[in-house]
CHARMM internal coordinates of N, CA and C (Angstrom, degrees):
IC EDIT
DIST 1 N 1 CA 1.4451
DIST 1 CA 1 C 1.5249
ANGL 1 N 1 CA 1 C 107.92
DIST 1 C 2 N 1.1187
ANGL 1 CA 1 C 2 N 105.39
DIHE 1 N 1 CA 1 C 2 N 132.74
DIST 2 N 2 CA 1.7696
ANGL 1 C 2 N 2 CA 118.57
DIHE 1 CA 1 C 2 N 2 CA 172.77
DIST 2 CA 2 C 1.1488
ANGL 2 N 2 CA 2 C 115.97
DIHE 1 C 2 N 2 CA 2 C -130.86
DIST 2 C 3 N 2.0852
ANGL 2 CA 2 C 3 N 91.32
DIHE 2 N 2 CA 2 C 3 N 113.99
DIST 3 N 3 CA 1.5552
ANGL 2 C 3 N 3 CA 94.71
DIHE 2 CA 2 C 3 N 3 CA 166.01
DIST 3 CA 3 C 1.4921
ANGL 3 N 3 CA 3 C 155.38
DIHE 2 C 3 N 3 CA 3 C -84.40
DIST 3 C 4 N 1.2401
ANGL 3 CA 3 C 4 N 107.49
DIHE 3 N 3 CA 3 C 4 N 102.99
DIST 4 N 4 CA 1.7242
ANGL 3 C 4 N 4 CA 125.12
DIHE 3 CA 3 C 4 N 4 CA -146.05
DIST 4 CA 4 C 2.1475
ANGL 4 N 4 CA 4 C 91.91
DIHE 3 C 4 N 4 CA 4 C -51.94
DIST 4 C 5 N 1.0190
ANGL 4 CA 4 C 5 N 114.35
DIHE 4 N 4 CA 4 C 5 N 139.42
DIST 5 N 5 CA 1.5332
ANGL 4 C 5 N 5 CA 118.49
DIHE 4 CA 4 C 5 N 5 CA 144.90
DIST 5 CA 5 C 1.0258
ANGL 5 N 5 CA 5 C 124.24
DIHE 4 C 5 N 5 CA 5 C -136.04
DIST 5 C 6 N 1.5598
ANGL 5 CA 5 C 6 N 108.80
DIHE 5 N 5 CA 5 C 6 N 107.85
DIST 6 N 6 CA 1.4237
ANGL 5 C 6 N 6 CA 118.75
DIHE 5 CA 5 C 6 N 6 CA 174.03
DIST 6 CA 6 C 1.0802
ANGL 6 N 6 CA 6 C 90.08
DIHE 5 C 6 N 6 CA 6 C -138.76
DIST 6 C 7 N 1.7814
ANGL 6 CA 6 C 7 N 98.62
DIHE 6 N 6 CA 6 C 7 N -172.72
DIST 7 N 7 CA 1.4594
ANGL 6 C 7 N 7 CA 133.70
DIHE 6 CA 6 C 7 N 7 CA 179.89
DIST 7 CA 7 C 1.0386
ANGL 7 N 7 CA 7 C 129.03
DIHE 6 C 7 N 7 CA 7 C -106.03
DIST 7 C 8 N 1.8126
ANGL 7 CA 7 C 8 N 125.74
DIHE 7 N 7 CA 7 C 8 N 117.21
DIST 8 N 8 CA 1.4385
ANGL 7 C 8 N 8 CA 89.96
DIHE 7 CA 7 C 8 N 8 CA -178.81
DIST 8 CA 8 C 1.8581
ANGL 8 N 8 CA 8 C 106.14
DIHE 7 C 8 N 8 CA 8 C -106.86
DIST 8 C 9 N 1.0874
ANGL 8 CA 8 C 9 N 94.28
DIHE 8 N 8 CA 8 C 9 N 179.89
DIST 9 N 9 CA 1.6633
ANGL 8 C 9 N 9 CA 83.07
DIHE 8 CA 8 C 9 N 9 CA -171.88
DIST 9 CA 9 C 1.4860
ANGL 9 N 9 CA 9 C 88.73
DIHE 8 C 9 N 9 CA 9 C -160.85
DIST 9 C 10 N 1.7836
ANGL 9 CA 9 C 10 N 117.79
DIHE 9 N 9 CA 9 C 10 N 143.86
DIST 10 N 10 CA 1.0219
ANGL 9 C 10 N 10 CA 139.09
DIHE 9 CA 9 C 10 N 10 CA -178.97
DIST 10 CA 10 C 1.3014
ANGL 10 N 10 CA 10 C 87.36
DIHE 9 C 10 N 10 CA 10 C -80.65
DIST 10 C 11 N 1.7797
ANGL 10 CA 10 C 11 N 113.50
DIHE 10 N 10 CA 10 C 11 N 155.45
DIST 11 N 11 CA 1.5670
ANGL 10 C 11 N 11 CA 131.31
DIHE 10 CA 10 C 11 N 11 CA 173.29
DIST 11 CA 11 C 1.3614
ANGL 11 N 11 CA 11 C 109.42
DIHE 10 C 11 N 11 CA 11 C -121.82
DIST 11 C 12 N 1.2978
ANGL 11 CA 11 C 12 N 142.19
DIHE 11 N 11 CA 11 C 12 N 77.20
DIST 12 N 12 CA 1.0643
ANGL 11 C 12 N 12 CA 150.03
DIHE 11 CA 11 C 12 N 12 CA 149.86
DIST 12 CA 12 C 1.5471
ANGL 12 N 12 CA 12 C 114.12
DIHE 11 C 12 N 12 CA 12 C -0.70
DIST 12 C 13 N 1.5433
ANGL 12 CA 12 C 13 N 130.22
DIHE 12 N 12 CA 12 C 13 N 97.71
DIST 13 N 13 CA 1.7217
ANGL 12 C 13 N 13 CA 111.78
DIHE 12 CA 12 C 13 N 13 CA 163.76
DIST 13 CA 13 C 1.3709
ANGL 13 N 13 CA 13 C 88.72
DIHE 12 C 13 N 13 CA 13 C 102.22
DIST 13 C 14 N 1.4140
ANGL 13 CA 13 C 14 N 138.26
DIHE 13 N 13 CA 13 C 14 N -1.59
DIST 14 N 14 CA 1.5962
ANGL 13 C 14 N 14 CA 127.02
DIHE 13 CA 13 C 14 N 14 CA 175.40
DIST 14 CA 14 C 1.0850
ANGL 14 N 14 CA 14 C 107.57
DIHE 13 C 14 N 14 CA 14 C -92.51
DIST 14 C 15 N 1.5633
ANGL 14 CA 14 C 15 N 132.95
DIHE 14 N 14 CA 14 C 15 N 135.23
DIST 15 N 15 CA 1.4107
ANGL 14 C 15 N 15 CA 133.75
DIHE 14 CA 14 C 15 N 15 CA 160.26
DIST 15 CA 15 C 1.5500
ANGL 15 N 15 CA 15 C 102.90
DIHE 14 C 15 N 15 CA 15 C -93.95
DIST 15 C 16 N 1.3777
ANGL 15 CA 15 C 16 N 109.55
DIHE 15 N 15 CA 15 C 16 N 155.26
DIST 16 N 16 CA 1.9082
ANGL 15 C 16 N 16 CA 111.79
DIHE 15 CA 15 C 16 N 16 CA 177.32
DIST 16 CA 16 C 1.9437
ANGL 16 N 16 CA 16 C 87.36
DIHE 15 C 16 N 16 CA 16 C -93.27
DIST 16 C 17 N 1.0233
ANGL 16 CA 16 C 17 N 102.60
DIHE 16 N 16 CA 16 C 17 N -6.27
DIST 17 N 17 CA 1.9834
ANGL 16 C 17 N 17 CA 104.03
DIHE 16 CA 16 C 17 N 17 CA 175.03
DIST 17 CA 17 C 1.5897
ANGL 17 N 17 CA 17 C 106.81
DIHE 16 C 17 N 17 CA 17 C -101.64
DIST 17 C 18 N 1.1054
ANGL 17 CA 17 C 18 N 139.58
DIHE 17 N 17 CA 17 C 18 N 11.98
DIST 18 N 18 CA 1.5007
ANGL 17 C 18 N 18 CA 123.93
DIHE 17 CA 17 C 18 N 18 CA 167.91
DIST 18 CA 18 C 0.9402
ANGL 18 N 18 CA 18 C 136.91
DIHE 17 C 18 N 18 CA 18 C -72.90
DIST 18 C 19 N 1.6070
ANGL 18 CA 18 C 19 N 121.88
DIHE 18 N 18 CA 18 C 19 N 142.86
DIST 19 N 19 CA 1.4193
ANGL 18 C 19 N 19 CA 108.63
DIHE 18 CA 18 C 19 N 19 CA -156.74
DIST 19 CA 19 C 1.7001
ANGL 19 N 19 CA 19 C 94.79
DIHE 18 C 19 N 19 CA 19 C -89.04
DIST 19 C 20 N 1.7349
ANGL 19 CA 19 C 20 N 97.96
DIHE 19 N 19 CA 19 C 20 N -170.85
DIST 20 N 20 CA 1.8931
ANGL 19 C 20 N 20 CA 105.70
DIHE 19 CA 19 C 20 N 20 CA 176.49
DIST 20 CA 20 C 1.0018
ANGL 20 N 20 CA 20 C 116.63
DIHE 19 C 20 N 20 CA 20 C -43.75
DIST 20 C 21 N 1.5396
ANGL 20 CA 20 C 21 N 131.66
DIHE 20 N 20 CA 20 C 21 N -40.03
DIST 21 N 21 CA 1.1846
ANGL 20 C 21 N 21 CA 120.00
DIHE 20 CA 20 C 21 N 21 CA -139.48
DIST 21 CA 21 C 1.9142
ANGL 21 N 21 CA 21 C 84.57
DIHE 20 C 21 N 21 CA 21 C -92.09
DIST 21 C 22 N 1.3566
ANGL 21 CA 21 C 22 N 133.26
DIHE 21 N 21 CA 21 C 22 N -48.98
DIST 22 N 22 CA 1.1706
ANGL 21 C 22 N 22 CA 134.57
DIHE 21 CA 21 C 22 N 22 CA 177.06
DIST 22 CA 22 C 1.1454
ANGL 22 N 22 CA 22 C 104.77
DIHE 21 C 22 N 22 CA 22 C -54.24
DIST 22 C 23 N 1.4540
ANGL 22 CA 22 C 23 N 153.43
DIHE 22 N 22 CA 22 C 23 N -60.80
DIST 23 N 23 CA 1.4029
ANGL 22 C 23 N 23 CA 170.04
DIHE 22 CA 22 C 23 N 23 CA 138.51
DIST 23 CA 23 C 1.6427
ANGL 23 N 23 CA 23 C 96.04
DIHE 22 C 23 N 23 CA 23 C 12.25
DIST 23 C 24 N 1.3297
ANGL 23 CA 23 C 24 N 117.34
DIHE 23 N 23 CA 23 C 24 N -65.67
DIST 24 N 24 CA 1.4672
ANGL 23 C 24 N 24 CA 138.07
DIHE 23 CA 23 C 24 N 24 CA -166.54
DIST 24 CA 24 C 1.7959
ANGL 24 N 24 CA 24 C 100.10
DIHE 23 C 24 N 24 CA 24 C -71.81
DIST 24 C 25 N 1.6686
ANGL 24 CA 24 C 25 N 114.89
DIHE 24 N 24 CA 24 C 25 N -65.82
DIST 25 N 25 CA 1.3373
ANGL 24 C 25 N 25 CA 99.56
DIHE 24 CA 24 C 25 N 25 CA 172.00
DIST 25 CA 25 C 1.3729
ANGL 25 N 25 CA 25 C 141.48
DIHE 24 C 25 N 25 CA 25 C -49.65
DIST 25 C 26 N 1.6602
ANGL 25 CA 25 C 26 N 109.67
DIHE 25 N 25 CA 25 C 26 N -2.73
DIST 26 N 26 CA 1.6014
ANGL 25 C 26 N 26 CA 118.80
DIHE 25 CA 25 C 26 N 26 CA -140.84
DIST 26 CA 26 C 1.6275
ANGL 26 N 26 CA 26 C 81.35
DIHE 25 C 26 N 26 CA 26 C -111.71
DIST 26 C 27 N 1.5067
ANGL 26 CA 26 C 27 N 119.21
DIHE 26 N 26 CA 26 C 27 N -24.31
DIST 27 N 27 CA 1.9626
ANGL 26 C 27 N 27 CA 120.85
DIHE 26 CA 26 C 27 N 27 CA -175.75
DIST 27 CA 27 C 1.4114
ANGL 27 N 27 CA 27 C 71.81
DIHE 26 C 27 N 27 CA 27 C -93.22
DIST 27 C 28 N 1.1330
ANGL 27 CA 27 C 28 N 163.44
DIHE 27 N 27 CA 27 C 28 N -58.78
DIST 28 N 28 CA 1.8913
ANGL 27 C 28 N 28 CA 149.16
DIHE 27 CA 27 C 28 N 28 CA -111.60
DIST 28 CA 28 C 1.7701
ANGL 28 N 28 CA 28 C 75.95
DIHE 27 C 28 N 28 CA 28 C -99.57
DIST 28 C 29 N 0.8794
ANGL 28 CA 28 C 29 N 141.20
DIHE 28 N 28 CA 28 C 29 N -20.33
DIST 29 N 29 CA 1.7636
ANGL 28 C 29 N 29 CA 130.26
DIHE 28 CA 28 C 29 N 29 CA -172.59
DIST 29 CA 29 C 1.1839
ANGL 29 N 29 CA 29 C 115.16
DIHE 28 C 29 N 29 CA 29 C -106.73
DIST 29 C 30 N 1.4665
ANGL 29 CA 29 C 30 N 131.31
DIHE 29 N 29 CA 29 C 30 N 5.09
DIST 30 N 30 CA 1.2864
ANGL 29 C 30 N 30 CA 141.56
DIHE 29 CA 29 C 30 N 30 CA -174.79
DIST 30 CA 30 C 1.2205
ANGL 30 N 30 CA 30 C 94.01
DIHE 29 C 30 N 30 CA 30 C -106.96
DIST 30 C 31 N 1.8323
ANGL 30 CA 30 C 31 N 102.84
DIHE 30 N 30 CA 30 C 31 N 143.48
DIST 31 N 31 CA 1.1537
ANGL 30 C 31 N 31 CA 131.25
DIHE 30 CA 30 C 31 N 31 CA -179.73
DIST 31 CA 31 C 1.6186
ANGL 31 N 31 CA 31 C 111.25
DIHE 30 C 31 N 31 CA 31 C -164.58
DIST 31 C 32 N 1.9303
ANGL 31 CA 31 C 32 N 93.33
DIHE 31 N 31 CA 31 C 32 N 115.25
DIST 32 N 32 CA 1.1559
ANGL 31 C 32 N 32 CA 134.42
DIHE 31 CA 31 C 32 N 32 CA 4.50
DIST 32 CA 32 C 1.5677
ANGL 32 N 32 CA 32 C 106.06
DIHE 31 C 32 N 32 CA 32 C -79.91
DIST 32 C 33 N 1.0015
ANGL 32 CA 32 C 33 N 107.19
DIHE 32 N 32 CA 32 C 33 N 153.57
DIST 33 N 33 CA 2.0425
ANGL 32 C 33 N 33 CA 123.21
DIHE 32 CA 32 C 33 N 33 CA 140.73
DIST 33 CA 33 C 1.4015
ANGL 33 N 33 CA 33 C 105.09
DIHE 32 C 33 N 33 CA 33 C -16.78
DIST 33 C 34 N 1.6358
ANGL 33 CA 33 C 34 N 100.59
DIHE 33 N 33 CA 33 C 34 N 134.37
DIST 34 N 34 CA 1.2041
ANGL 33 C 34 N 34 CA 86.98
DIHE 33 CA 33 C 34 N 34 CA 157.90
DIST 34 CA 34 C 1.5170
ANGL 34 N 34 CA 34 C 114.79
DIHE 33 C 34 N 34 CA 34 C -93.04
DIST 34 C 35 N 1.5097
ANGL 34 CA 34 C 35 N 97.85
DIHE 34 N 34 CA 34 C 35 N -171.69
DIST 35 N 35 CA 1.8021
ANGL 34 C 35 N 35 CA 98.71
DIHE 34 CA 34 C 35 N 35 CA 164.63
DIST 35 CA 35 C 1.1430
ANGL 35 N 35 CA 35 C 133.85
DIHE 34 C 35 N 35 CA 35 C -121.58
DIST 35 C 36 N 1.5493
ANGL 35 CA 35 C 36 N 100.31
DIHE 35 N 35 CA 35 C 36 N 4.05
DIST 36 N 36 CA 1.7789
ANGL 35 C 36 N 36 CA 109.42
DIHE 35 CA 35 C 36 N 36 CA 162.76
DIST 36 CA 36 C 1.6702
ANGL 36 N 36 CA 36 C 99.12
DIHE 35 C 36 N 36 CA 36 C -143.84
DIST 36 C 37 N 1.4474
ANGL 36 CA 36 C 37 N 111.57
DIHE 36 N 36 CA 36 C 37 N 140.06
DIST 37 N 37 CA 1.1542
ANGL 36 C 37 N 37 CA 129.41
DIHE 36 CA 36 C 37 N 37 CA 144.00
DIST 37 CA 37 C 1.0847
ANGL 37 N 37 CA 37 C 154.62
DIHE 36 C 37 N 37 CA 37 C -133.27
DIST 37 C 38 N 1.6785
ANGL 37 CA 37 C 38 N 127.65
DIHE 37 N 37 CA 37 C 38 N 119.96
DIST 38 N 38 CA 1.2211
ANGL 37 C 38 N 38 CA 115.99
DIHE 37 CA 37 C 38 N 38 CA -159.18
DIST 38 CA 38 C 1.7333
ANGL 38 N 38 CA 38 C 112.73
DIHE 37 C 38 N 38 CA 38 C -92.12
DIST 38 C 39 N 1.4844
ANGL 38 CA 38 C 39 N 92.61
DIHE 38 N 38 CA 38 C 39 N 118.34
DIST 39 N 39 CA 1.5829
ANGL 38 C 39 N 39 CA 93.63
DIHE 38 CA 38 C 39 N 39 CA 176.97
DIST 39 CA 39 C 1.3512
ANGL 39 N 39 CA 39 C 108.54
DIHE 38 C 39 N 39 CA 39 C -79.93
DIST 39 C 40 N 1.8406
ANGL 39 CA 39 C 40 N 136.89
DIHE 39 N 39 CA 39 C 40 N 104.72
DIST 40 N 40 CA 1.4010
ANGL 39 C 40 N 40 CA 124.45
DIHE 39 CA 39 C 40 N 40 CA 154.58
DIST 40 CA 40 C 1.1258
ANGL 40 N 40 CA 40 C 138.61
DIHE 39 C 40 N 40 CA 40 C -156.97
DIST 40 C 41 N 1.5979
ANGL 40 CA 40 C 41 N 100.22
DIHE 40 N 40 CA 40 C 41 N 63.69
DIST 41 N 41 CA 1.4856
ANGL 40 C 41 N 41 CA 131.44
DIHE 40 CA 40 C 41 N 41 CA 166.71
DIST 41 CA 41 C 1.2090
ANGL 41 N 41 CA 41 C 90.55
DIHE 40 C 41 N 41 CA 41 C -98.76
DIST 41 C 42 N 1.4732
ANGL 41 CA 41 C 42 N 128.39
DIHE 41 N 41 CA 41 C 42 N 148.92
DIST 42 N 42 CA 1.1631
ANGL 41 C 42 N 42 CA 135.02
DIHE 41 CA 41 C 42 N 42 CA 171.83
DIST 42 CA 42 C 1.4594
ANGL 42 N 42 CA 42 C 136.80
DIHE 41 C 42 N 42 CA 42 C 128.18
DIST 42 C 43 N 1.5573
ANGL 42 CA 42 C 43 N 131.50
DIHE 42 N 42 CA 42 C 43 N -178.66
DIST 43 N 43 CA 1.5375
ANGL 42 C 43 N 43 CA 111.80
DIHE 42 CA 42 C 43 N 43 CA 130.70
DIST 43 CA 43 C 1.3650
ANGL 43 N 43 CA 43 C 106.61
DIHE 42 C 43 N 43 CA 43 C -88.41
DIST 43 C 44 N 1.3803
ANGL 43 CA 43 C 44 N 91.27
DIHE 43 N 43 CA 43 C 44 N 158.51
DIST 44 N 44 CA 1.5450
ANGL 43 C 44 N 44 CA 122.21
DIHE 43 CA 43 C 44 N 44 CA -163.09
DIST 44 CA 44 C 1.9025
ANGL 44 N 44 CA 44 C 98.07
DIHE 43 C 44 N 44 CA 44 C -60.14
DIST 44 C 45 N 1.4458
ANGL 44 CA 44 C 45 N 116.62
DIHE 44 N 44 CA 44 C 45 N -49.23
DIST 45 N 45 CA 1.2725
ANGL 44 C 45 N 45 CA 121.02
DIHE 44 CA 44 C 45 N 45 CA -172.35
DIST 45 CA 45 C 2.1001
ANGL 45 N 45 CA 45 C 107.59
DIHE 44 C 45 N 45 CA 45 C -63.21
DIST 45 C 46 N 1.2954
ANGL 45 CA 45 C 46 N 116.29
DIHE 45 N 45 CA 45 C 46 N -26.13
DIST 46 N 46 CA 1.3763
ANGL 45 C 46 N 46 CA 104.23
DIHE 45 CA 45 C 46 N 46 CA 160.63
DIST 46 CA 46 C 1.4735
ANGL 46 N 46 CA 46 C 114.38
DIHE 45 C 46 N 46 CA 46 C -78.12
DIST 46 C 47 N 1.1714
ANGL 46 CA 46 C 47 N 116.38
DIHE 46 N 46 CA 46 C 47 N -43.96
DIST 47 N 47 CA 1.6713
ANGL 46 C 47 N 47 CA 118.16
DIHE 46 CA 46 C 47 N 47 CA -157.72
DIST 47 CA 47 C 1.6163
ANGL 47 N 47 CA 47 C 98.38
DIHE 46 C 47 N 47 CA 47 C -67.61
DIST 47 C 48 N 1.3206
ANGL 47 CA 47 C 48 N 119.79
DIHE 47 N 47 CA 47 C 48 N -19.82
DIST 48 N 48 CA 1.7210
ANGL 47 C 48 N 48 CA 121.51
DIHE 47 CA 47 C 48 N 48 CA 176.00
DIST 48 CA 48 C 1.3400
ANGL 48 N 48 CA 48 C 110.08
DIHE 47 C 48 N 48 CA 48 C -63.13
DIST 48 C 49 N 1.7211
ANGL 48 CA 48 C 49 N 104.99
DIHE 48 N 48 CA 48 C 49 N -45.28
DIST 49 N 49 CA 1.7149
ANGL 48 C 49 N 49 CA 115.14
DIHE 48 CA 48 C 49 N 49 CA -153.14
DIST 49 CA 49 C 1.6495
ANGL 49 N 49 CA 49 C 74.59
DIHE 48 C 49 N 49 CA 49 C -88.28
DIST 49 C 50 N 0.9834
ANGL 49 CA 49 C 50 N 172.18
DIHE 49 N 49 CA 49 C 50 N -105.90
DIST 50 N 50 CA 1.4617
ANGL 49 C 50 N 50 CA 167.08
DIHE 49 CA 49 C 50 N 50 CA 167.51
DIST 50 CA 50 C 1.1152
ANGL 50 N 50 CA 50 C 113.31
DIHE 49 C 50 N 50 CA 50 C 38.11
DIST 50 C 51 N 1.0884
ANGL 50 CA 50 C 51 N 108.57
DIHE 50 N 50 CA 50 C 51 N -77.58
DIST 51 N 51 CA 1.7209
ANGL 50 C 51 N 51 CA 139.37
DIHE 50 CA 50 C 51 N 51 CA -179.85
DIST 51 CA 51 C 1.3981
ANGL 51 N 51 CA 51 C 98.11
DIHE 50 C 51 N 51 CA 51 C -54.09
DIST 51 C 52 N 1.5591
ANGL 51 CA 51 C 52 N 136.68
DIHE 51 N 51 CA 51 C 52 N -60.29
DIST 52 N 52 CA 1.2648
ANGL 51 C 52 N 52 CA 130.44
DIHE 51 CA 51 C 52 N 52 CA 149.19
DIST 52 CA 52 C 1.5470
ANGL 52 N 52 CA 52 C 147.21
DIHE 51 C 52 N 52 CA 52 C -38.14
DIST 52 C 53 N 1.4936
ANGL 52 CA 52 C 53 N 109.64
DIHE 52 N 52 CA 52 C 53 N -25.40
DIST 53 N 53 CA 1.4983
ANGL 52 C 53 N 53 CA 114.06
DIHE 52 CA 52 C 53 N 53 CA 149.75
DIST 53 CA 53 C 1.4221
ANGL 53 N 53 CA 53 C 111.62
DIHE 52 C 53 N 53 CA 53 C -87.28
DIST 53 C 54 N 1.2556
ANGL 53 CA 53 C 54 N 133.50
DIHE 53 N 53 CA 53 C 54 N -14.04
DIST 54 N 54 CA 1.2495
ANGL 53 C 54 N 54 CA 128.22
DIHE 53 CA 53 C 54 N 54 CA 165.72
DIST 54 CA 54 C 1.6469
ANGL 54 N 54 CA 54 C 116.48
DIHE 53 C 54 N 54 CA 54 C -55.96
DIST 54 C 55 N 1.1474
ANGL 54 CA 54 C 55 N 110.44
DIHE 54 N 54 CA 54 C 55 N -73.96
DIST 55 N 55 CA 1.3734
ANGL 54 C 55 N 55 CA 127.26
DIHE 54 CA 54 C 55 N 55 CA -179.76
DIST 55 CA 55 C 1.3907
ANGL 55 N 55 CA 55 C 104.35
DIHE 54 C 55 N 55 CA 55 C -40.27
DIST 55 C 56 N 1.5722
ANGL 55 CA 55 C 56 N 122.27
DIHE 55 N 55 CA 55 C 56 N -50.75
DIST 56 N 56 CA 1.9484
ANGL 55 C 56 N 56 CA 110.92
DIHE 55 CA 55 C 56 N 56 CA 172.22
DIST 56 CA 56 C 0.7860
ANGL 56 N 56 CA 56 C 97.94
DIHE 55 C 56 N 56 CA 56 C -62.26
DIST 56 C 57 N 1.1290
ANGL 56 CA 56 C 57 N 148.09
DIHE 56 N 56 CA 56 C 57 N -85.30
DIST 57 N 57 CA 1.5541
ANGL 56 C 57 N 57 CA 142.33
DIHE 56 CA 56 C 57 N 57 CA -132.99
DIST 57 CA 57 C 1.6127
ANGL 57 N 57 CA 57 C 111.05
DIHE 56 C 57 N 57 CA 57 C -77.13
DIST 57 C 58 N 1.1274
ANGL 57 CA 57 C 58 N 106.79
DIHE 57 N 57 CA 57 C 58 N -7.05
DIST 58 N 58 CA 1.6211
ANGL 57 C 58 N 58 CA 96.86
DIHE 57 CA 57 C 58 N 58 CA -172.37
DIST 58 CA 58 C 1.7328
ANGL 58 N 58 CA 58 C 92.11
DIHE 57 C 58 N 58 CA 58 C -135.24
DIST 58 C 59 N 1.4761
ANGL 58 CA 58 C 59 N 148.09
DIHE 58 N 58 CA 58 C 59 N -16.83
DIST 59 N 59 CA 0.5878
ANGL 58 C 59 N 59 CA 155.56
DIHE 58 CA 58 C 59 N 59 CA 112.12
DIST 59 CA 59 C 1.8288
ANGL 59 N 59 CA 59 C 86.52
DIHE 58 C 59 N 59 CA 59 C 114.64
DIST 59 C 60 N 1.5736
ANGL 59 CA 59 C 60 N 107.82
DIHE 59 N 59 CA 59 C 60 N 71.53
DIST 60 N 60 CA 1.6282
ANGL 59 C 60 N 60 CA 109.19
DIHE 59 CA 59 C 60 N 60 CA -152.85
DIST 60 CA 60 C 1.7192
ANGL 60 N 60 CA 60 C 89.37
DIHE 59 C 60 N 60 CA 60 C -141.40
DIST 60 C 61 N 1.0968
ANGL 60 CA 60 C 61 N 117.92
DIHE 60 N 60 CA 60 C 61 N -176.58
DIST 61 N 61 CA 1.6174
ANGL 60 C 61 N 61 CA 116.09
DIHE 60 CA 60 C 61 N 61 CA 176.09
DIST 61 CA 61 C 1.1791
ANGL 61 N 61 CA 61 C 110.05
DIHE 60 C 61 N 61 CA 61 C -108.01
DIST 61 C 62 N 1.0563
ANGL 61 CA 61 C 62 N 127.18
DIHE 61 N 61 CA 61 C 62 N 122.80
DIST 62 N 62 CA 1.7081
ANGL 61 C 62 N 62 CA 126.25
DIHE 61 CA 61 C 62 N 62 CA 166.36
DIST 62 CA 62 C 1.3900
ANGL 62 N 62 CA 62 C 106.60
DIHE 61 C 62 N 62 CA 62 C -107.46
DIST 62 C 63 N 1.4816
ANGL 62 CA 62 C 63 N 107.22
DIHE 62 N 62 CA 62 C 63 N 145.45
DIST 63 N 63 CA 1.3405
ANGL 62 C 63 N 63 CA 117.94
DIHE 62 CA 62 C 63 N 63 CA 137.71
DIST 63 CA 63 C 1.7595
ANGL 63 N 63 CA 63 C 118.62
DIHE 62 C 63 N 63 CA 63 C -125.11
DIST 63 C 64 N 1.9061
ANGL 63 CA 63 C 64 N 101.89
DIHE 63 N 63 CA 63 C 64 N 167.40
DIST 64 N 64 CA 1.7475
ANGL 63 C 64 N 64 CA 95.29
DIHE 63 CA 63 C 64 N 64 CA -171.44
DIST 64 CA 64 C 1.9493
ANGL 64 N 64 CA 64 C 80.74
DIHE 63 C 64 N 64 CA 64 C -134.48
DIST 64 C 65 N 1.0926
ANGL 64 CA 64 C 65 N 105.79
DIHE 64 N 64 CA 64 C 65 N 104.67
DIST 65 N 65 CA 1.5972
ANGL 64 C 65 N 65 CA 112.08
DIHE 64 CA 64 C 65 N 65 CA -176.88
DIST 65 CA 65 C 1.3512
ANGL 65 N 65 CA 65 C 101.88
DIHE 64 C 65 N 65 CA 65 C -61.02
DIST 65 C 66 N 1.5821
ANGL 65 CA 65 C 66 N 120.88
DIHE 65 N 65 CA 65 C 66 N 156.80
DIST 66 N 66 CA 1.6063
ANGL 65 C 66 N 66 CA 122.77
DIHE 65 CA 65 C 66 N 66 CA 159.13
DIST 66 CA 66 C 1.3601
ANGL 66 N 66 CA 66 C 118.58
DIHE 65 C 66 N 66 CA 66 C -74.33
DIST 66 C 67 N 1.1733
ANGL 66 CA 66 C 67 N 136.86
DIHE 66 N 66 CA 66 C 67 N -177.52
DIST 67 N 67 CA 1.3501
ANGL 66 C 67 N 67 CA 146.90
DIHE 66 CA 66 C 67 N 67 CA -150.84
DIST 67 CA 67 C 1.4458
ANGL 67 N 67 CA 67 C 97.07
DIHE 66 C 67 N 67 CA 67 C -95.35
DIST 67 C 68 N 1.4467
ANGL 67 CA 67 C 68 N 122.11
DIHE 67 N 67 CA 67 C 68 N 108.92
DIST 68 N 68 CA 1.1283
ANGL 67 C 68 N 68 CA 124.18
DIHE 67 CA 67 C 68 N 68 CA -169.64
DIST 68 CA 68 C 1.8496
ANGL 68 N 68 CA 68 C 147.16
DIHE 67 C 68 N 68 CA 68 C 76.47
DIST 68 C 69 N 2.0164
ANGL 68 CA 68 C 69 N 84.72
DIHE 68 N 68 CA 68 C 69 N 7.48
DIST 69 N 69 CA 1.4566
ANGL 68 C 69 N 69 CA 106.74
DIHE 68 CA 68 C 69 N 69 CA 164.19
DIST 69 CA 69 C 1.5439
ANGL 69 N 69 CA 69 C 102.55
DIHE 68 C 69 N 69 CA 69 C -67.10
DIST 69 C 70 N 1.4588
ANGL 69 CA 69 C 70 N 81.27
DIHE 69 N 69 CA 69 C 70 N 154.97
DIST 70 N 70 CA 1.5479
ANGL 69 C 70 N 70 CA 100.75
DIHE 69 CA 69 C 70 N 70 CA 145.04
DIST 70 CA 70 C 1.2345
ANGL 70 N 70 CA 70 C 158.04
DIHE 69 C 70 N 70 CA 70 C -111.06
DIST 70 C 71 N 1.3449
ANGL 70 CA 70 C 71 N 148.33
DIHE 70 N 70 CA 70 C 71 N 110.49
DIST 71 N 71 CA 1.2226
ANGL 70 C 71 N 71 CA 132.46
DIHE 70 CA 70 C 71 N 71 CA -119.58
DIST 71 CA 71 C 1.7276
ANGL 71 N 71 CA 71 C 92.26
DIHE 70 C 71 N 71 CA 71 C -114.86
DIST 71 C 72 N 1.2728
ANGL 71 CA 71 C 72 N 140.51
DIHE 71 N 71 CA 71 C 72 N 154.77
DIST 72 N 72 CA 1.3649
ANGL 71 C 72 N 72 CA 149.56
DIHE 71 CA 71 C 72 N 72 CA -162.03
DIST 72 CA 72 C 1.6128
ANGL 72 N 72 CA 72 C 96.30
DIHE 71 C 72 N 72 CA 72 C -133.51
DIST 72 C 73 N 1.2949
ANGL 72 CA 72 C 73 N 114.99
DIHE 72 N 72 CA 72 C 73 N 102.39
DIST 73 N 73 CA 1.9240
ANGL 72 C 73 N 73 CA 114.71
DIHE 72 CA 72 C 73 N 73 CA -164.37
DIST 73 CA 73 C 1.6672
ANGL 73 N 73 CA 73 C 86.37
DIHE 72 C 73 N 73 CA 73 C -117.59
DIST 73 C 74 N 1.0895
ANGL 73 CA 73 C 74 N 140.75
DIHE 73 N 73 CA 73 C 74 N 52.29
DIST 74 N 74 CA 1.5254
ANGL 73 C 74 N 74 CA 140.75
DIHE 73 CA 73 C 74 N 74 CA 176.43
DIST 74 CA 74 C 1.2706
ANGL 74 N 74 CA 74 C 106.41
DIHE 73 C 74 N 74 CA 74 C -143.05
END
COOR INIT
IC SEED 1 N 1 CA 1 C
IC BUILD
């Protein structure tokens, strides 16, 4: 058993349905940046190309897991 500590925090103005261009403004208003994000809502072939304009422009790590990976965030 691992005890998680985080935060959760409501996001005001986020849809779990927004498209890129909202997706993209919603990291351009955060402060700070993060430095990892996992893109994986989606198909896998957008959440890559996503995850890939992420990383230029914000110059952060993404990953976009496959359908039923598992991702290790510790």
């Amino acid at each position: 058993m691992v005890k998680v500590g985080c935060e959760m925090a409501t996001i005001d103005g986020f849809s779990g349905h927004s498209d890129r261009r909202q997706l993209l403004a919603f990291v351009d208003s955060m402060n700070p940046k993060p430095r990892n994000i996992i893109c994986h809502h989606g198909d896998y072939y957008k959440c890559s190309e996503l995850g890939k304009e992420l990383r230029d422009k914000y110059r952060c790590r993404t990953y976009a897991p496959k359908n039923l990976e598992t991702v290790r965030i510790l």
